[in-house]
C-alpha positions, 0 to 999 in steps of 0.5 A: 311178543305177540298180543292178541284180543280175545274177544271184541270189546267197546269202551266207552267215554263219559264225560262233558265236552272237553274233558279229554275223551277223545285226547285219551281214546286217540292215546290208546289207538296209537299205544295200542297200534303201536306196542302191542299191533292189535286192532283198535278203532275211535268212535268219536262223537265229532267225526260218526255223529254227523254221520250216522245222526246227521238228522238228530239235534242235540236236545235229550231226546235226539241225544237218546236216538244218536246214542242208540245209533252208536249201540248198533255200530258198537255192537256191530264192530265187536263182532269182530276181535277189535277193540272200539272206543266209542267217544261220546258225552253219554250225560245221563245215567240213564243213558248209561245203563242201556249202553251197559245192557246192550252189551254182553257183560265184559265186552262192555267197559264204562271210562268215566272222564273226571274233569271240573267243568271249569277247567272245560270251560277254559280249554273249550276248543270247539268254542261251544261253551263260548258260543252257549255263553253268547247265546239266550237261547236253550244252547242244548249243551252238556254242562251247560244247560243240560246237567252232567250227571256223574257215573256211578258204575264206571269201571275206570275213573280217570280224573284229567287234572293228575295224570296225563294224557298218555297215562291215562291211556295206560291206566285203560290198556291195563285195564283191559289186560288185566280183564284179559281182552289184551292178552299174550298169544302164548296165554 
């Protein structure tokens, strides 16, 4: 069977640090490389932003100028028929919304990754919790001390802690087929 993407299209990741966004993101390129041969690309925050945000440090405001760099790329990419997967905190609703109206309505999906901030701060892989912990000074850390606040129009709530990574992943790819972005060529 042959699948196509009718139409570029940019989902994005909430959640805080070690919630699961980039374990999901990474799920769905490989089911969707390999299942249905379309072409996906991850976005994750901890490979673009030393990138494109080198010269920004986590504070509110520099998290603002970062998240307006990602916008531009995101846009960028769906020009073309992909499917980006941008992987990034995006704490505040605020920063939400102009996410969501920087982009034409239904190239733009909000996935919000529902983890308890204690189950974060066990799995902590990049030690950043640790670290913040140890640290008497403004660690500028989500969840920390800079709050996360909860979507409120997120097209997909994903609560980590009763699915699985390869689930959730699905529980998104079908999402997207039933918004028609994946669909089958003969449709």
């Amino acid at each position: 069977m042959i699948y196509k993407v009718t139409e570029g299209t940019s989902v994005w990741f909430t959640g805080p640090p070690a919630s699961g966004k980039s374990t999901i993101a990474y799920q769905i390129r490989k089911i969707v490389h390999e299942e249905f041969d379309l072409p996906v690309i991850v976005l994750d925050g901890d490979v673009v932003r030393p990138i494109i945000a080198e010269d920004l440090g986590y504070g509110v405001e520099d998290r603002f100028k970062s998240l307006q760099k990602y916008i531009l790329l995101s846009k960028l990419l769906i020009e073309a028929p992909i499917i980006v997967l941008v992987v990034v905190v995006n704490h505040s609703e605020k920063q939400r919304k102009l996410a969501r109206r920087s982009h034409a309505k239904q190239r733009f999906f909000e996935i919000s990754i529902d983890t308890p901030l204690e189950e974060c701060y066990n799995r902590d892989p990049k030690g950043h919790y640790k670290r913040a912990a140890s640290d008497h000074d403004s660690a500028d850390l989500v969840g920390w001390d800079i709050t996360y606040e909860k979507p409120e129009h997120a097209e997909l709530v994903i609560e980590t802690m009763s699915v699985t990574p390869e689930e959730a992943a699905r529980k998104v790819i079908a999402l997207l087929t039933t918004e028609n972005i994946i669909m089958k060529e003969d449709e």
